[in-house]
C-alpha positions as CSV (number, residue, x, y, z in Angstrom):
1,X,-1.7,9.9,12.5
2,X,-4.1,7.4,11.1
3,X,-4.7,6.9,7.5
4,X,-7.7,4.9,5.7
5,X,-9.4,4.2,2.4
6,X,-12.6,4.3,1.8
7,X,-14.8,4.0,-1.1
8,X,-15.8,0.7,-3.2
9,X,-13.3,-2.2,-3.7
10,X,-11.3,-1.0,-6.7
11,X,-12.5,2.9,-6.3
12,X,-11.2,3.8,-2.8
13,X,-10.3,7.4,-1.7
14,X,-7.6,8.1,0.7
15,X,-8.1,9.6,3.9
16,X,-6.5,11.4,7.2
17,X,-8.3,11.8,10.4
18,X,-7.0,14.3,12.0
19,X,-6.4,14.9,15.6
20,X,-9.6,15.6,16.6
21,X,-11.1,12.8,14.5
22,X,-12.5,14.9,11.7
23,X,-11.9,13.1,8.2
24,X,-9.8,15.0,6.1
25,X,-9.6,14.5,2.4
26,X,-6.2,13.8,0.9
27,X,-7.0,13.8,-3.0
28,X,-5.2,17.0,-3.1
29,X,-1.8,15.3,-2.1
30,X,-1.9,12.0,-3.2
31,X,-4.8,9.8,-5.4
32,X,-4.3,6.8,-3.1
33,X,-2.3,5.2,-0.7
34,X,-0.1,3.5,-2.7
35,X,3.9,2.6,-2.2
36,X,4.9,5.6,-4.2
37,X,3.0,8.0,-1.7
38,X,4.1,6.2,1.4
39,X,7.8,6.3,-0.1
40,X,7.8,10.0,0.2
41,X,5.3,10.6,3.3
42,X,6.5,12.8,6.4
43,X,3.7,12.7,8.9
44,X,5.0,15.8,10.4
45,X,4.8,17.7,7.5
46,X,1.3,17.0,6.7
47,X,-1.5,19.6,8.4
48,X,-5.1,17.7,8.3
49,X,-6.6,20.9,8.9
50,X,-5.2,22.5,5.2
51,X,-7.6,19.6,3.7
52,X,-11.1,19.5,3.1
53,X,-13.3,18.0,5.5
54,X,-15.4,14.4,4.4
55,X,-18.2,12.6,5.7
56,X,-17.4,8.7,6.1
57,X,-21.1,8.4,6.8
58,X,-22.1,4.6,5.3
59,X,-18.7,4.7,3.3
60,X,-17.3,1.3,3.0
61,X,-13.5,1.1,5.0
62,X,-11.3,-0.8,2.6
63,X,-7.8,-1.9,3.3
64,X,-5.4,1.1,3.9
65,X,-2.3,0.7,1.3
66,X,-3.4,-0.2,-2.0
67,X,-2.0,-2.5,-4.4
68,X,1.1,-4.1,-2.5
69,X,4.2,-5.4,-4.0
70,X,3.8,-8.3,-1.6
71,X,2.0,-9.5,1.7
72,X,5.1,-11.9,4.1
73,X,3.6,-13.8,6.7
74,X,5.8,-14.9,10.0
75,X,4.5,-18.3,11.7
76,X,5.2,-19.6,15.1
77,X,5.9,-16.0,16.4
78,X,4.1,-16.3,19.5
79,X,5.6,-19.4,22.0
80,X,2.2,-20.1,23.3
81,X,0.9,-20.2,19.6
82,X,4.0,-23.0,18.9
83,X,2.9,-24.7,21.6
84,X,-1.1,-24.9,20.8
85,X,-0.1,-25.6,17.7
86,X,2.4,-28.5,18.6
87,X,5.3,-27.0,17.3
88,X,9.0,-26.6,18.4
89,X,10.0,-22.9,19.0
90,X,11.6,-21.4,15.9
91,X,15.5,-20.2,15.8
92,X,14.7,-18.2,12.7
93,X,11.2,-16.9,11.3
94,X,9.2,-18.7,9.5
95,X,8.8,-17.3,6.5
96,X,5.6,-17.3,4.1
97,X,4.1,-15.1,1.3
98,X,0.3,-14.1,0.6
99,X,-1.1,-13.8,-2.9
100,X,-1.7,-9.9,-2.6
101,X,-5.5,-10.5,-3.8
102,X,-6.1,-11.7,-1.0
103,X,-6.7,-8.5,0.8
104,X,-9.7,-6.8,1.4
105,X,-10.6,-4.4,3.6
106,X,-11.5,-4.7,7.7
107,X,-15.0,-5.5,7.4
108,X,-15.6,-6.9,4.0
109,X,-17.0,-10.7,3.7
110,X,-14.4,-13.2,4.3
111,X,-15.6,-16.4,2.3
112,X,-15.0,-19.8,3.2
113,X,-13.6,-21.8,0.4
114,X,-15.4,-24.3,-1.4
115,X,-14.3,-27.7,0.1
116,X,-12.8,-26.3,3.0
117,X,-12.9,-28.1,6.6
118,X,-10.9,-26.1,9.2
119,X,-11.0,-22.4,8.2
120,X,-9.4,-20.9,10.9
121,X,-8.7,-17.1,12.1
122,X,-5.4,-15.3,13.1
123,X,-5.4,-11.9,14.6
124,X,-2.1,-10.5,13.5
125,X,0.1,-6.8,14.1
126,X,0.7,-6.2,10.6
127,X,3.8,-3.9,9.4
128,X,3.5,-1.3,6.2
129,X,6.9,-0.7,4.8
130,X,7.6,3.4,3.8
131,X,11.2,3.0,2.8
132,X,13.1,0.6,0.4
133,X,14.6,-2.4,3.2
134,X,18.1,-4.0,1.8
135,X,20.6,-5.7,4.0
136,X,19.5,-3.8,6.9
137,X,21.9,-4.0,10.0
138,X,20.0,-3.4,13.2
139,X,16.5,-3.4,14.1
140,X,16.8,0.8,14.9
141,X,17.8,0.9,10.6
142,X,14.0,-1.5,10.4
143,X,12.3,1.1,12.4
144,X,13.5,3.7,9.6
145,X,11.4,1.9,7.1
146,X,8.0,1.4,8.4
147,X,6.0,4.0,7.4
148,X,3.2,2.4,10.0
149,X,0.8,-0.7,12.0
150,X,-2.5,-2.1,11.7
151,X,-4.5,-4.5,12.5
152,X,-4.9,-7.3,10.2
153,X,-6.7,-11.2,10.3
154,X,-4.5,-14.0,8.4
155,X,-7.0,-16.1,7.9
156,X,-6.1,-19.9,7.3
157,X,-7.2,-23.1,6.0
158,X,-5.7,-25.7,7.7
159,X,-6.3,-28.2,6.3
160,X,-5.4,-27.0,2.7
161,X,-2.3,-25.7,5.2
162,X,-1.1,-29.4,6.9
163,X,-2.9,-32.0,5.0
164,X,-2.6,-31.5,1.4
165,X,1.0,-31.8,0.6
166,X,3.7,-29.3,-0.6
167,X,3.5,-25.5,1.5
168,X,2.1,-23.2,4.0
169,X,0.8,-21.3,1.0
170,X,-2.4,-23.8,0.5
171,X,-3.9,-22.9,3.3
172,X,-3.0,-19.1,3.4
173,X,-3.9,-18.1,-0.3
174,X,-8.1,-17.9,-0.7
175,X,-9.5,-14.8,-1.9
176,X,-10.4,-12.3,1.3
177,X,-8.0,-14.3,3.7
178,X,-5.8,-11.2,4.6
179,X,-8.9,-8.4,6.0
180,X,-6.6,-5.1,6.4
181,X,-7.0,-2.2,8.7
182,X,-9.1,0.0,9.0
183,X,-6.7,2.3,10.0
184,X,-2.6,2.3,8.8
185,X,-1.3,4.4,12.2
186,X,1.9,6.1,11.9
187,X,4.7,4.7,14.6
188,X,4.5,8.5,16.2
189,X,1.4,7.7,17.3
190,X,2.0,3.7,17.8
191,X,5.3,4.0,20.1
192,X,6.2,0.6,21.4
193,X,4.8,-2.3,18.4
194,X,5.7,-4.7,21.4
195,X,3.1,-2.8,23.8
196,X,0.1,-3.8,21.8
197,X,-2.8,-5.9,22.9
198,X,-4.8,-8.5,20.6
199,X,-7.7,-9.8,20.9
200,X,-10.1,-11.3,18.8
201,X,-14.1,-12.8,18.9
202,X,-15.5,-15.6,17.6
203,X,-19.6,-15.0,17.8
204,X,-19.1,-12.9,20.6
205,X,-16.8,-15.2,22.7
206,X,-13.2,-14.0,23.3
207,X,-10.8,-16.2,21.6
208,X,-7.6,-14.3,21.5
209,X,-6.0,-12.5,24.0
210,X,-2.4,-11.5,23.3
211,X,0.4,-9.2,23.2
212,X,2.9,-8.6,21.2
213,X,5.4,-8.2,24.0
214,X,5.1,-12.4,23.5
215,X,6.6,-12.6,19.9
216,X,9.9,-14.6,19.5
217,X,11.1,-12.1,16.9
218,X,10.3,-8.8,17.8
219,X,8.5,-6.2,14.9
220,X,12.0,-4.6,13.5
221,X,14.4,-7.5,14.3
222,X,11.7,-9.6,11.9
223,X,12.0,-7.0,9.3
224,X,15.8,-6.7,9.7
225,X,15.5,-10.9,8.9
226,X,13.6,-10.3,6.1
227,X,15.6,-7.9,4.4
228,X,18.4,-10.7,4.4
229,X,16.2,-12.8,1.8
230,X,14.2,-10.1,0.1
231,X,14.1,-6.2,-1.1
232,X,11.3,-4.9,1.0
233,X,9.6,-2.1,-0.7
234,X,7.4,0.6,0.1
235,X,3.7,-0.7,-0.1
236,X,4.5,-3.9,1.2
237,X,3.1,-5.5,4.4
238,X,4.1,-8.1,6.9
239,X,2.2,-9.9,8.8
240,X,4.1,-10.8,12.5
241,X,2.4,-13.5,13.7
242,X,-0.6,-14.4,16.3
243,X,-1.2,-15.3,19.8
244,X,-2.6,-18.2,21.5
245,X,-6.1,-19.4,21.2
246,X,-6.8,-20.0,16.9
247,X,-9.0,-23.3,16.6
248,X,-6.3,-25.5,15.5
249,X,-5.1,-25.1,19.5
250,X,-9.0,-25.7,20.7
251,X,-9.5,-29.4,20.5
252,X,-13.4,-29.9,20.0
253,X,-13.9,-26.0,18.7
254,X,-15.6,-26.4,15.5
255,X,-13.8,-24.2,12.9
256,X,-15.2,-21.1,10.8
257,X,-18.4,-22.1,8.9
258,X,-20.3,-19.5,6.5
259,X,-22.8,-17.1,8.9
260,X,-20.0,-17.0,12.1
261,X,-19.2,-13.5,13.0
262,X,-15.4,-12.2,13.8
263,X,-14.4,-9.0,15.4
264,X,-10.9,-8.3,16.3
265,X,-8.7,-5.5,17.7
266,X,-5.3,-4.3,18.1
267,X,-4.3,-1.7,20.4
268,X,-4.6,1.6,19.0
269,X,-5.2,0.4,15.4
270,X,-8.8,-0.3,15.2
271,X,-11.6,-2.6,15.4
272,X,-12.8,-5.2,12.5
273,X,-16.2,-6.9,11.7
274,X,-17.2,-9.2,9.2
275,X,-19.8,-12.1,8.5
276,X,-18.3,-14.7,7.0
277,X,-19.8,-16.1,4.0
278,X,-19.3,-19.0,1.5
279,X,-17.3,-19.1,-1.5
């Protein structure tokens, strides 16, 4: 099952497309997709066709859980990523947080900060959480949480992220650096996270072409970690790391600059598009 919001930033309307890909309405059920929806959402007790049909003609896609408790990054997931990026190969995730402004939805404008040098892309498998996560003991009790996938860019300054002192979270935080969705897919209709392709396009050249059958820490052993450090929550999303081939690992690549255009895909979960613009 695939779920979406639509609508203007701030005003979006929650969505099903049902089987046949016919938008279906869900006002009637829920107002949004929020963490108190997804906390009590059974996919197989939901019939699109009992909803009224809506036309997504023109309608803006924004990202497909509203208002998140919190957005966890997980760097140096990938070994060929570690190793483009000159890093040693983690024992434990790297852990991060994202300032939840920073999402926006698949194809919005991303905008390159003022005084930034190397904005960079990061096509990522991200994880929505259905079910509170404490303590959790085995990756099977992490799978029991997510209430589903999508596809999602962590988009990174690095320079703000290596060469300015302190954290990571310098060159993760801009407004627009975390573009979400379009669709959140239910793990029904997912299977295997660790069977999904990524790819991603930088002005119409193929930059990144991964799996996540590559990751270090699989999807639900990384969100067994995490529940060690933190309560997850329904609402929140993680973000699992990328594959080989992000600009830092491209000696002589120029980075993003205002006017680029990025498309990316995961398997299953959708395609994104933006411009980028300047902040």
């Amino acid at each position: 099952m695939k779920l979406l919001r639509v609508g203007p930033a701030g005003a979006e309307r929650p969505v099903v497309l049902a089987p046949d890909g016919t938008a279906r309405d869900l006002r009637p059920l829920t107002p949004d997709l929020d963490g108190a929806f997804l906390a009590a959402f059974d996919p197989a007790t939901l019939d699109p066709a009992a909803l009224p049909v809506t036309d997504l003609t023109g309608v803006r896609v924004g990202p497909p859980v509203a208002r998140p408790g919190k957005i966890v990054g997980i760097g140096l997931n990938y070994r060929d990523h570690a190793a483009e990026a000159g890093a040693a190969i983690p024992t434990e995730p790297v852990v991060f947080l994202k300032p939840t402004n920073t999402l926006v939805g698949p194809d919005d404008q991303v905008l390159v900060p003022r005084g930034s040098e190397k904005t960079d892309y990061e096509v990522e498998l991200a994880v929505v959480i259905g079910r509170t996560g404490r303590y959790l003991e085995t990756p099977a009790d992490a799978a029991a949480i997510v209430a589903g996938y999508a596809a999602v860019n962590d988009v990174t300054e690095r320079a703000f992220q290596f060469d300015r002192g302190g954290q990571w979270d310098k060159g993760k935080s801009a407004e627009t650096f975390t573009p979400l969705g379009p669709w959140l897919v239910t793990p029904d209709e997912v299977g295997d996270p660790q069977a999904l392709g990524l790819r991603l396009w930088v002005n119409g050249e193929l930059r990144q072409d991964g799996s996540a059958a590559d990751m270090i820490f699989p999807v639900h052993e990384t969100v067994r970690y995490l529940t060690h450090f933190m309560r997850l929550d329904p609402g929140d999303v993680v973000i699992t790391g990328t594959p080989a081939g992000v600009t830092l690992g491209r000696p002589g690549t120029p980075f993003l600059r205002a006017g680029d255009r990025l498309a990316l895909e995961v398997t299953g979960l959708g395609r994104q598009e933006t411009t980028l613009g300047q902040a």
